[in-house]
C-alpha positions, 0 to 999 in steps of 0.5 A: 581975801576970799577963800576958796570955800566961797569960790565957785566949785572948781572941776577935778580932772578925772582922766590922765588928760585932765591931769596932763592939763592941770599940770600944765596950768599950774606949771604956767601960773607959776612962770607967770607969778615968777616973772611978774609977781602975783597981783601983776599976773592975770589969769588969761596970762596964764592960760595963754602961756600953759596954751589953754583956753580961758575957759579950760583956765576957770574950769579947774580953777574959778578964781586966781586965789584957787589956783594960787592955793592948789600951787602951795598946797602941792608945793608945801606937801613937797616941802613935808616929805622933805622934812620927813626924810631928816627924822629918821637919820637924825639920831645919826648926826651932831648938832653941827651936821643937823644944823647944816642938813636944816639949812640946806634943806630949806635953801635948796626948797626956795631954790627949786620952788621959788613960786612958793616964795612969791606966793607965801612969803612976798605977797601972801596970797592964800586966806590966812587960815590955810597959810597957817596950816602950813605953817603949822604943818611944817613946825609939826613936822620939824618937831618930829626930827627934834623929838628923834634927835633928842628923844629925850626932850620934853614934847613941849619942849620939842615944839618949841624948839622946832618953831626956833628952827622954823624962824631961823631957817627963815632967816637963812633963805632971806639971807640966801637971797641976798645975792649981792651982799658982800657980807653974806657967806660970812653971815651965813656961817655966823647963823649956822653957828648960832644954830648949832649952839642952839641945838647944843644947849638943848642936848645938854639942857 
């Protein structure tokens, strides 16, 4: 998939405006992606449903690949101030309450950002490069609140055990979205029970 590199230059907003449309834009791309998936939704869509014109659409944003990467890099920088705001209480918490702390973070995020969902985990959508930045970013990031909950940990060590996180709480909203499970609040206790045991070794490891 092309990336946004070799897409025509996109205009940035100078005035609040411009501002005012983009935000509009976006907001109405990520209604369309919602509700339709993002190979289905198409770009005079969304310009008809932020109350744009086509023109005032490709000005911002060139390509339905551009638009969709401004979306996820503005949502995934929401996600990164989430994460932060866990390392510096993590020192305060058990495993058991950390654990918790990881999944409601995550599940809430998907919740109130189900375009980010759709756009990185259903049908990638971004060039591969920029989805493991973010990828990358977010593991950076939890690595933070394991090194301030177990400072004692080995950096490496560290890391490592935030990617372990990182691939359970995957885990966790994948089971969370499966609403019509009748196993899933059980299976939601057994995982977060698994996490604490997780995070329990590496105390005492």
């Amino acid at each position: 998939m092309p990336s946004q590199k070799t897409s025509p230059a996109a205009r940035t907003p100078q005035r609040k405006r411009g501002h005012e449309r983009v935000a509009s834009l976006l907001a109405a791309a990520a209604e369309c992606f919602v509700d339709k998936g993002y190979d289905a939704a198409t770009m005079t869509e969304i310009a008809a449903r932020a109350g744009a014109s086509i023109g005032s659409l490709y000005q911002f944003f060139p390509t339905k690949e551009s638009l969709a990467l401004a979306m996820v890099v503005e949502h995934a920088q929401a996600l990164y101030a989430r994460i932060a705001q866990l390392a510096p209480r993590a020192g305060d918490w058990d495993n058991e309450e950390l654990a918790g702390q990881f999944i409601r973070l995550f599940v809430d995020f998907r919740g109130q950002h189900p375009v980010f969902a759709v756009l990185t985990e259903m049908a990638p959508s971004i060039p591969q490069d920029d989805a493991l930045t973010i990828r990358m970013r977010v593991r950076d990031e939890l690595t933070q609140v394991m090194a301030a909950r177990y400072p004692a940990l080995p950096s490496s060590q560290a890391h490592a055990a935030a990617t372990v996180v990182q691939y359970m709480m995957k885990a966790a909203v994948a089971l969370h979205a499966e609403t019509n499970s009748p196993t899933r609040t059980a299976a939601q206790r057994q995982l977060q029970h698994a996490l604490r045991l997780y995070l329990d070794d590496l105390a005492h490891g």
